[in-house]
N, C-alpha and C positions, 0 to 999 in steps of 0.2 A: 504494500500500500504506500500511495505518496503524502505526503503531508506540504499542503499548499499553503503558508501561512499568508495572514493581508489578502488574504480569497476575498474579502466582500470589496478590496484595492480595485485600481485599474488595470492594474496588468496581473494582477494575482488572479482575479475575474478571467483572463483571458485564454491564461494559464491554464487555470484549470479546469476553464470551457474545452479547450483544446486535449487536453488530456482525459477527459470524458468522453471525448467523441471517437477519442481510438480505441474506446474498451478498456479504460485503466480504471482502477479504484482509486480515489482519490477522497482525503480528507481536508475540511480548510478549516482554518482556524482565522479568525478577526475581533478585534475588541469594537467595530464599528461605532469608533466616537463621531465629537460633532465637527473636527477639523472642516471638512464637508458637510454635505446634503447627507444627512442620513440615508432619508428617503433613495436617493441615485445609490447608496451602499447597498440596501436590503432589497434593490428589484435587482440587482445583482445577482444577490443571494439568491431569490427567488428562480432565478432563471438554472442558476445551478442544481438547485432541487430538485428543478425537471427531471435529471438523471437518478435514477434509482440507484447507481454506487459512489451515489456525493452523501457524506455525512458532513452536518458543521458544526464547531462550536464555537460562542459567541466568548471571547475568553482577552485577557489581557496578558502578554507576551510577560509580565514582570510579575506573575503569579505565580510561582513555579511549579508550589502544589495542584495548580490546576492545567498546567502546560504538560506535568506528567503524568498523569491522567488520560489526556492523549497518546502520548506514546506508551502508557503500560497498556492501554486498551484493545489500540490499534494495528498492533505488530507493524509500526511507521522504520520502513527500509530505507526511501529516500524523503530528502526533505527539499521544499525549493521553499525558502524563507525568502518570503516578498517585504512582508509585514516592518514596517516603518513609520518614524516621525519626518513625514516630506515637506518640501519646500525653503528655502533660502530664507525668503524674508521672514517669514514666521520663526522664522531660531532667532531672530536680533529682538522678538519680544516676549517668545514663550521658550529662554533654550532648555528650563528644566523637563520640556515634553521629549528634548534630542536625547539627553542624558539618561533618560528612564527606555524609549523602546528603544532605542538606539543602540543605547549601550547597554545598560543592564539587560534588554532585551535579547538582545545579541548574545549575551553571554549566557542566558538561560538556554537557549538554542544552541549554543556549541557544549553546554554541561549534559544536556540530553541527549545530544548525538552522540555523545562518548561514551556514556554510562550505557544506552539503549543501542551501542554496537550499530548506529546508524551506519552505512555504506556509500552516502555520496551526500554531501551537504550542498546545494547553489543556492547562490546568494546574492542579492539585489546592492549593488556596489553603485557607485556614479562618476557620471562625467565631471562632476565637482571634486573627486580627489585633485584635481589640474590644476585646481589653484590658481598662482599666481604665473604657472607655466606659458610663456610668451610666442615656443617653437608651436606649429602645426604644419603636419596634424597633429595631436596628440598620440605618444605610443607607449602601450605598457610600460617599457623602459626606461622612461622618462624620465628624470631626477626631479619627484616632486619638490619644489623648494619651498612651500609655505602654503598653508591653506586661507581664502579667505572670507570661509563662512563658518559657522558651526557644525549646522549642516555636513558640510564637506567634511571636515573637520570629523565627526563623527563615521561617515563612512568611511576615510584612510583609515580611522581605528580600528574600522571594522576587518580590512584585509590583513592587520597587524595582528588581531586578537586572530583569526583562522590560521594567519601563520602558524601563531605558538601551537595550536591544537593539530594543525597537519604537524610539527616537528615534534611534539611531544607524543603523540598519539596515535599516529597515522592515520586521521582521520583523512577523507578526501572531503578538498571545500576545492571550490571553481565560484569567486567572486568575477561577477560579471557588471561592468561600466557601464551603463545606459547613456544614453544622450538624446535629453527631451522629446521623450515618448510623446504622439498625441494619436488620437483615433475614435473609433464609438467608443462611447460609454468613458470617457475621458474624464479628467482632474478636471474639477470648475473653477480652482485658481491657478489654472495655466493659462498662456497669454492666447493660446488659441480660442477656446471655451470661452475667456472674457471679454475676448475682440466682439467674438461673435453676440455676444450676449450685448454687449454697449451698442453694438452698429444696430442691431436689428430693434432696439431701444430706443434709435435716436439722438443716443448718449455720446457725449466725447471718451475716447478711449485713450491710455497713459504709453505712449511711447518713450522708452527710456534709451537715455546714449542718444538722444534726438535721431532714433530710427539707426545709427551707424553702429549695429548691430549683428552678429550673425551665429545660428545656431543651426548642428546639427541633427533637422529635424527627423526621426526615426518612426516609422508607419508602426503601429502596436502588433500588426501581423508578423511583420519582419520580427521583430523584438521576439516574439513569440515561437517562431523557428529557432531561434539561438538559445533560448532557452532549456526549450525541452530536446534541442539535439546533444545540452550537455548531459542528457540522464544516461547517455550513450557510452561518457566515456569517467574513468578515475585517475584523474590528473595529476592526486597525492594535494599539490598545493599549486591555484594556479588562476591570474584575473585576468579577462580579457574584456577588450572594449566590444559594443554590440550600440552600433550607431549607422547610420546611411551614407555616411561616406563622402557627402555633399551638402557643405555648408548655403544656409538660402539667408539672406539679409530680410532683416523684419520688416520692413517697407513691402517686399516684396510678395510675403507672406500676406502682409497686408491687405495688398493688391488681387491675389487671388481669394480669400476671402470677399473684396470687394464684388468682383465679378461673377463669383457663383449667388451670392444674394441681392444682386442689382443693386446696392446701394453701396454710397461714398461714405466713409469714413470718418468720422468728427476727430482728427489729432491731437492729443494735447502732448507737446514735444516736452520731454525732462529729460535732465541730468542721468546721468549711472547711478543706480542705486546702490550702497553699501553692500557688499557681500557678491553682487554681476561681476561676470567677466563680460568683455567687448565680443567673444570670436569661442565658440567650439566647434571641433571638425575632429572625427574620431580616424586613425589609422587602423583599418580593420584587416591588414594581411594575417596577424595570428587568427582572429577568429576563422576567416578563411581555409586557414590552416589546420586549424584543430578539427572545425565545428562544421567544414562545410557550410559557412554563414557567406552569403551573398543577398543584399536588401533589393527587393522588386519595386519597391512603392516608391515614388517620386511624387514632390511637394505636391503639384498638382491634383495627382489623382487620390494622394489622400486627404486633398483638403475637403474635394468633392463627397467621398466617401463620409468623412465626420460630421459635415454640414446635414447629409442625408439621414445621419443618422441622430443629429441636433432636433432638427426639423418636425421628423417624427415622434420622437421620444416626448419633446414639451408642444406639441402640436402646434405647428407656429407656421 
């Protein structure tokens, strides 16, 4: 059995829609707070229910006695730990939310994987270990020099605590780098989800870096394939980036959004916020490498796809 954690998440959702559809058993575990829409968590959930080999439980990752309950239950082999405190700006005013699933979360998950003789640990890592890194693309290799969020911050720790447990333990963990997931059923404090949400409002929208920005924007499907092709292999100790490969400037991003809803934009141009970088662009040859990971979706046709799927979901 797998153990999905951050299953009521947006890519834990996607996850473990995807691993249902192929005949797997899967378990998720989510503390479904109010970070977000509750509501957009639990038709999540709901959707996952559908499958008659989803079980879930509603649980907080810093409970231990109740995190092990799961695994004494479940006979849990692998684990894909999605389950996190996300987002940048939100650490510069809530960071004791990073310090508890983040880290003490994390670490309840690597003390259960060792004790319950798990066999492959992956794990939701990010493009924010990068830091203050100036070279691109970015590549595993990289000499992080400095982190500059908490956020981030707490995911370099993350690959550091998996360390010690892949060299003391042998456990197998495969920390995996995201870089700004969007798609159905997406985060509502990502700029995609809010663009959308201000345009079709009427509303002025918060351009930061005055637009001279660029991210690499990753399709949740791709994300998805990289994912679950690590349950494939046991790396011992080992983080790869899982991004599109092709950096899109927010203006631009913009612009297609503008045109699949027929309406212009209201700008409001700002400064960099504390804790942004200007520029992500992932170097994806190891994943390539390992995982057979190559991204199909391009800006375009997944802006259309998430729109279609905006559209529908709040009938709009």
């Amino acid at each position: 059995m797998i153990l999905v954690t951050g299953a009521a998440g947006f890519i834990g959702y996607h996850v473990a829609r995807k691993l249902l559809e192929e005949g797997r058993e899967v378990t998720g575990s989510d503390i479904v707070n109010d970070y977000y829409s509750t509501r957009l968590k639990w038709d999540r959930v709901a959707e996952l229910k559908a499958h008659k080999a989803f079980v879930f439980h509603q649980v907080d990752l810093c409970d231990y006695p109740a995190m092990e309950e799961i695994f004494k239950q479940g006979s849990v082999r692998e684990v894909i730990h999605l389950a996190a405190q996300a987002g940048v700006r939100y650490s510069l005013t809530n960071p004791q939310a990073y310090q508890r699933s983040n880290l003490e979360g994390f670490l309840n998950i690597l003390e259960l994987c060792r004790r319950y003789k798990v066999d492959n640990l992956i794990y939701a890592s990010s493009s924010s270990v990068y830091g203050k890194n100036r070279k691109l693309p970015f590549g595993e290799n990289d000499v992080l020099e400095g982190q500059i969020s908490l956020y981030g911050a707490t995911k370099r720790a993350n690959e550091l605590m998996a360390h010690s447990y892949s060299h003391l333990y042998g456990l197998n963990t495969t920390g995996l780098r995201f870089f700004t997931v969007y798609g159905p059923w997406g985060r509502p404090d990502m700029a995609m989800f809010l663009f959308t949400e201000a345009i079709l409002k009427g509303e002025k929208i918060s351009v930061y870096n005055y637009g001279q920005m660029k991210r690499d924007f990753t399709y949740i499907d791709d994300i998805v394939e990289g994912v679950t092709a690590c349950l494939e292999h046991r790396f011992g100790y080992e983080v790869i980036n899982l991004g599109n490969n092709k950096p899109v400037e927010l203006l631009y991003l913009i612009d297609c959004l503008e045109k699949n809803l027929g309406r212009e934009a209201e700008k409001l141009m700002l400064p960099l916020q504390p804790g942004d970088c200007e520029s992500t662009y992932a170097d994806i040859k190891k994943a390539r490498r390992l995982l057979g990971f190559e991204p199909r979706t391009g800006i375009e046709k997944g802006v259309k796809k998430f729109l279609d799927w905006y559209k529908d979901y709040y009938r709009v």
